[in-house]
N, CA, C and O of each residue as an XYZ file, in Angstrom:
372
protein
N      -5.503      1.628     14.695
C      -6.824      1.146     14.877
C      -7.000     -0.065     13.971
O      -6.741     -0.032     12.768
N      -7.383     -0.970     14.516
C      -8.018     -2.267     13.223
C      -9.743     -2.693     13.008
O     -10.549     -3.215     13.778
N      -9.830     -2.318     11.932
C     -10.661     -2.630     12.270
C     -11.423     -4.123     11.704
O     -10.988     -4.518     10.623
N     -12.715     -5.122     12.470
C     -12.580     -6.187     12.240
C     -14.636     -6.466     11.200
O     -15.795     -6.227     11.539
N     -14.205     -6.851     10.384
C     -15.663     -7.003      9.811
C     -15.422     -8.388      9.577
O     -14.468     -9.165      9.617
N     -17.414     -8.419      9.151
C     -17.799    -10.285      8.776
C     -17.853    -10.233      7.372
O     -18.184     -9.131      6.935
N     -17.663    -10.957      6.683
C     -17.800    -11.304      5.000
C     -17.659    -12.967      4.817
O     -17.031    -13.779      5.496
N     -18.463    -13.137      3.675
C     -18.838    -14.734      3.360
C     -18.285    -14.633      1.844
O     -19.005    -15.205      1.027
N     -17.219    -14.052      1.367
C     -16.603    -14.738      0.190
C     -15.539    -13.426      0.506
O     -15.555    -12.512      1.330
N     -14.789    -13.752     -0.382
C     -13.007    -13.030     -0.976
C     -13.441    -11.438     -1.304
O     -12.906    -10.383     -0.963
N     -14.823    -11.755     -2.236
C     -14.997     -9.915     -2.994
C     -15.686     -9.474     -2.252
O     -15.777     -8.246     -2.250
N     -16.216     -9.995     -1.610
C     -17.273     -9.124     -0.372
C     -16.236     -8.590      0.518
O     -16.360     -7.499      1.075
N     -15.314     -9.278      0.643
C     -13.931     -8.924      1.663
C     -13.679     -7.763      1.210
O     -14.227     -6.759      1.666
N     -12.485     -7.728     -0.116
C     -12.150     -6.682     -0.732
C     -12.988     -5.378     -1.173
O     -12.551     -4.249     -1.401
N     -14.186     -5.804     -1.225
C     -15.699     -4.554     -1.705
C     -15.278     -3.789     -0.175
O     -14.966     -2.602     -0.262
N     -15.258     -4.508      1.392
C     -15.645     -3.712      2.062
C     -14.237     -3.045      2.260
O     -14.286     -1.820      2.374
N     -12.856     -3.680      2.331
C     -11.549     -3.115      2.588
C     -11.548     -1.886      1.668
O     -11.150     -0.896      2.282
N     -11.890     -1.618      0.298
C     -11.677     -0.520     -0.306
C     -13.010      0.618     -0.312
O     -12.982      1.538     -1.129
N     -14.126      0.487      0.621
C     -14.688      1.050      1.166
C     -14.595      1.972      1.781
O     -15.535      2.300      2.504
N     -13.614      2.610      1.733
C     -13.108      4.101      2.781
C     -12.467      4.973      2.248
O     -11.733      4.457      1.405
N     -12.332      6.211      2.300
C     -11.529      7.041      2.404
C     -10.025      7.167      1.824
O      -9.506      7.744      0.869
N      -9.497      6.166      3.097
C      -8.207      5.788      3.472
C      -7.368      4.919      2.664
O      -8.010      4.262      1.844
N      -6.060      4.726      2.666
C      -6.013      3.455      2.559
C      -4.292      3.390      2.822
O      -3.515      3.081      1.918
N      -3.837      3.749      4.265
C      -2.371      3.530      4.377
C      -1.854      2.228      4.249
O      -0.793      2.179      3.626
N      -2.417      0.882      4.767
C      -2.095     -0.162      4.768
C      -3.182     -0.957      4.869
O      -4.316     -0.501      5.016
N      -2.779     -2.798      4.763
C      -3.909     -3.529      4.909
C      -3.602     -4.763      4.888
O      -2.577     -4.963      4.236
N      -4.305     -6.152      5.560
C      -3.307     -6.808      6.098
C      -4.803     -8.149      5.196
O      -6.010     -7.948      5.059
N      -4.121     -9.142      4.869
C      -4.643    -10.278      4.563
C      -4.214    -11.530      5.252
O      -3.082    -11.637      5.726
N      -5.189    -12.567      5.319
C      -4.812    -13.456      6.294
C      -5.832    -14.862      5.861
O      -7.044    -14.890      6.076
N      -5.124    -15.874      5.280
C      -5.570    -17.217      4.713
C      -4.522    -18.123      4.148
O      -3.379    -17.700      3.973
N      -4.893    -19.467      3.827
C      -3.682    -20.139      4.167
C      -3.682    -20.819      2.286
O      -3.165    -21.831      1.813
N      -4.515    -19.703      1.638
C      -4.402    -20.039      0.451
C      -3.503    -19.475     -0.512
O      -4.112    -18.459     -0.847
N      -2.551    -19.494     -1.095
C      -1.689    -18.667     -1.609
C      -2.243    -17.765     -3.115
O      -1.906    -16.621     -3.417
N      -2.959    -18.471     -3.713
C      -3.200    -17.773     -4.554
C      -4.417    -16.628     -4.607
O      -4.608    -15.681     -5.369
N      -5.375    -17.298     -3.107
C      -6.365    -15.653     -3.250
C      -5.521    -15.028     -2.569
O      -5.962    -13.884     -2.460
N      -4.343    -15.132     -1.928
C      -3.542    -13.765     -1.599
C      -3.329    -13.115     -2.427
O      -3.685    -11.938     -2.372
N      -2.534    -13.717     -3.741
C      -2.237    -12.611     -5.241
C      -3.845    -11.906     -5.724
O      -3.896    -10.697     -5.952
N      -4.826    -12.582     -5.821
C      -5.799    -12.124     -6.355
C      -6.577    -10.700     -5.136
O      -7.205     -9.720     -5.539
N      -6.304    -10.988     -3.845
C      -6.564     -9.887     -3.116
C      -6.041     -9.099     -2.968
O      -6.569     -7.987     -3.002
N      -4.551     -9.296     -2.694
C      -3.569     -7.963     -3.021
C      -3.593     -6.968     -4.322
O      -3.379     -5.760     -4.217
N      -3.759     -7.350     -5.041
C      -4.144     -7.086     -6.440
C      -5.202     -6.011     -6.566
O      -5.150     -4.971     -7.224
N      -6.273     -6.524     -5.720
C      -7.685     -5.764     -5.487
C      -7.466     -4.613     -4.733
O      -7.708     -3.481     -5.154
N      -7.009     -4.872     -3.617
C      -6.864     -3.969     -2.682
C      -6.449     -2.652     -2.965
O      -5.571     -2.524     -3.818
N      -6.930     -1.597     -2.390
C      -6.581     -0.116     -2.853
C      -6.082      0.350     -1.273
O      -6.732      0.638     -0.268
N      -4.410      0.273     -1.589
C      -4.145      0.542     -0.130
C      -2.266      0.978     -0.507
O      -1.781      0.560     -1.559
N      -1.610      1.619      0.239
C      -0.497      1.582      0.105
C       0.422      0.291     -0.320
O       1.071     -0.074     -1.300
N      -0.005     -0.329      1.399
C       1.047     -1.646      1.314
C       0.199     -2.637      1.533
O      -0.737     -2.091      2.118
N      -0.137     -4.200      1.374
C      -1.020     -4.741      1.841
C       0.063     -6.106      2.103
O       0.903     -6.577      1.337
N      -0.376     -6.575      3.678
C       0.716     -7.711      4.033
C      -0.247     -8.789      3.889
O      -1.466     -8.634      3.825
N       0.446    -10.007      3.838
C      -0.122    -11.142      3.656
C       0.475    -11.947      4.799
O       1.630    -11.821      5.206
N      -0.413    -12.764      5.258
C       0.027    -13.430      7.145
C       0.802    -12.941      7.740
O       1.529    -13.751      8.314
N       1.115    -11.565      7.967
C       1.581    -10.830      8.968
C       1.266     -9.403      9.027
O       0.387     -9.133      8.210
N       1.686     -8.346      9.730
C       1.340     -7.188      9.577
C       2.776     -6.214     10.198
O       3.460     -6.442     11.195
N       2.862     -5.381      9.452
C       3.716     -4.322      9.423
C       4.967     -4.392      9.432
O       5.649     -3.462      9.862
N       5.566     -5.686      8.884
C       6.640     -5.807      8.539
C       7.442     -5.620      6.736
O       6.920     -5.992      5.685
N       8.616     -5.033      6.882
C       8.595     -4.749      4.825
C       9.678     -4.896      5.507
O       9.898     -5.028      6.711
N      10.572     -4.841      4.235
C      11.821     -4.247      3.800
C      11.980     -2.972      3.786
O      11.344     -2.369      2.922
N      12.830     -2.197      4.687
C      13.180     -1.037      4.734
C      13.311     -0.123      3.246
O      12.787      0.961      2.991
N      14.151     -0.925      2.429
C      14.126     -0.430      1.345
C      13.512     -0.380      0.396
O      14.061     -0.044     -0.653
N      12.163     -0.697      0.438
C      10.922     -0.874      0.070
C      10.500      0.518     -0.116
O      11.084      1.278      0.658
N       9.602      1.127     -0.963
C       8.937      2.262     -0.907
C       7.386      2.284     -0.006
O       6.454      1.495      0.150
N       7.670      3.405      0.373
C       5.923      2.939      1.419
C       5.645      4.561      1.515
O       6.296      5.606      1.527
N       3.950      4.020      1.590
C       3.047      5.360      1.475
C       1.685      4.930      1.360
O       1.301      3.794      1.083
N       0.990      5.944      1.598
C      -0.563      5.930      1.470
C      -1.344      5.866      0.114
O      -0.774      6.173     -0.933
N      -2.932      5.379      0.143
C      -3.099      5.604     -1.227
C      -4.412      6.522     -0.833
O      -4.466      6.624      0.393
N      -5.481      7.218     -1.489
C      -6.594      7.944     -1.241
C      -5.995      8.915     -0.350
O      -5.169      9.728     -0.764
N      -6.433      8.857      1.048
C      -6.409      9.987      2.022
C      -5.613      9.943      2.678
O      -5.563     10.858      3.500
N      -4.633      8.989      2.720
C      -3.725      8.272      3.339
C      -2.422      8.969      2.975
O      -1.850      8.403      2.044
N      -1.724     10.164      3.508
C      -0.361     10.145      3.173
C      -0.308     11.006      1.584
O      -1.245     11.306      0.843
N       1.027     11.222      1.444
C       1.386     12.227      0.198
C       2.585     11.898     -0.462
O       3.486     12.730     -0.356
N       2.798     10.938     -1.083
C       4.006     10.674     -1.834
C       4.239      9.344     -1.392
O       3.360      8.597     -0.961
N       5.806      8.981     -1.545
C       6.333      7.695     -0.991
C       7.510      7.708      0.318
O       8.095      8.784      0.432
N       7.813      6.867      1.079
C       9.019      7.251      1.399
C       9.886      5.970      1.826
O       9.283      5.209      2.582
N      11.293      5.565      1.452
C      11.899      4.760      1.600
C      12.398      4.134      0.581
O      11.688      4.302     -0.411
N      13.165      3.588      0.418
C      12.992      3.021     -1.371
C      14.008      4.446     -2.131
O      14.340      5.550     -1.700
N      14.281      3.589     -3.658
C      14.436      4.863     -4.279
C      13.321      5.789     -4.843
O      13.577      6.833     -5.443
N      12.388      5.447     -4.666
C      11.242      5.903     -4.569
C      10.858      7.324     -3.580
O      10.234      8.350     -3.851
N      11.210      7.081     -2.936
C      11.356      8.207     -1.643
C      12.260      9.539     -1.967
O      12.135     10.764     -1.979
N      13.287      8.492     -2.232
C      14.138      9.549     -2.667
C      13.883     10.533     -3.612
O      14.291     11.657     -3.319
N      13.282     10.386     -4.724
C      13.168     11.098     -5.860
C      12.521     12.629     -5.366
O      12.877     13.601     -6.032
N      11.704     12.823     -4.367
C      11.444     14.172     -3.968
C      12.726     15.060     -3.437
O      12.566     16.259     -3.211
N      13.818     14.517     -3.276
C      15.037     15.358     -3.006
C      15.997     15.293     -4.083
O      17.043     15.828     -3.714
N      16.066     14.862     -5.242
C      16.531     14.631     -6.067
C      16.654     15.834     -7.438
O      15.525     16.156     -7.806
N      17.298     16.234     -7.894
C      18.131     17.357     -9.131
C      18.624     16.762     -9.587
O      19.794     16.616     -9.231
N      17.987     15.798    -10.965
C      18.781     15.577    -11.751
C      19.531     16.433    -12.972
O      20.594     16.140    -13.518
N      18.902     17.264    -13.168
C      19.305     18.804    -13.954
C      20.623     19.052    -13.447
O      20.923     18.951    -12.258
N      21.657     19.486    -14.673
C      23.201     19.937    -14.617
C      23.083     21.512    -14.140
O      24.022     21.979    -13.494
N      21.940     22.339    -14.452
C      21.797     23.979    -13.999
C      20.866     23.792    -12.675
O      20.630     24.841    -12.074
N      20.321     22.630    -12.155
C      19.528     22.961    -10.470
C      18.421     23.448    -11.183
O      17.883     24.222    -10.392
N      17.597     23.436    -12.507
C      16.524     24.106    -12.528
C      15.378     22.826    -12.547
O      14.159     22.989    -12.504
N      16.049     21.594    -12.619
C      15.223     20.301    -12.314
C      14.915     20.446    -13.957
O      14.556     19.293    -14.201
N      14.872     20.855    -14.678
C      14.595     20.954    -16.242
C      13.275     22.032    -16.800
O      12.637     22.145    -17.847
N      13.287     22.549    -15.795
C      12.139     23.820    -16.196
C      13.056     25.113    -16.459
O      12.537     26.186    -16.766
């Protein structure tokens, strides 16, 4: 689902994007490079793309933030939920 709102500055943008619940992903789009760093930054979201959408690096870690999802997955990041680093398997408990 996308959804599309009106806003007349950058923080009114970001006030309404972190407005929810949710926050699996989120996509930015301007041809200024540096309010991209300053919005990504803001944003409360898993992944947030800048002039494109739903493209990463596989080996990237990805996941939800708020209601969005439970952990990470991809990345070594991902990995770490299958992971024993403990010499006895008790994970160190």
């Amino acid at each position: 689902m996308l959804s599309v709102l009106t806003f007349r500055t950058p923080d009114e943008a970001i006030e309404k994007a972190n407005n929810t619940p949710y926050g699996l992903s989120a996509g930015v789009w301007t041809e200024k490079g540096s309010r991209i760093f300053k919005m990504v930054g803001a944003m409360k979201a898993g992944v947030v793309w800048a002039n494109t959408f739903n493209r990463f690096d596989p080996t990237s870690p990805f996941g939800g933030y708020k209601e969005s999802g439970y952990g990470r997955e991809g990345g070594i990041h991902g990995l770490a939920a299958y992971l024993d680093l403990s010499a006895d398997g008790t994970n160190g408990r």
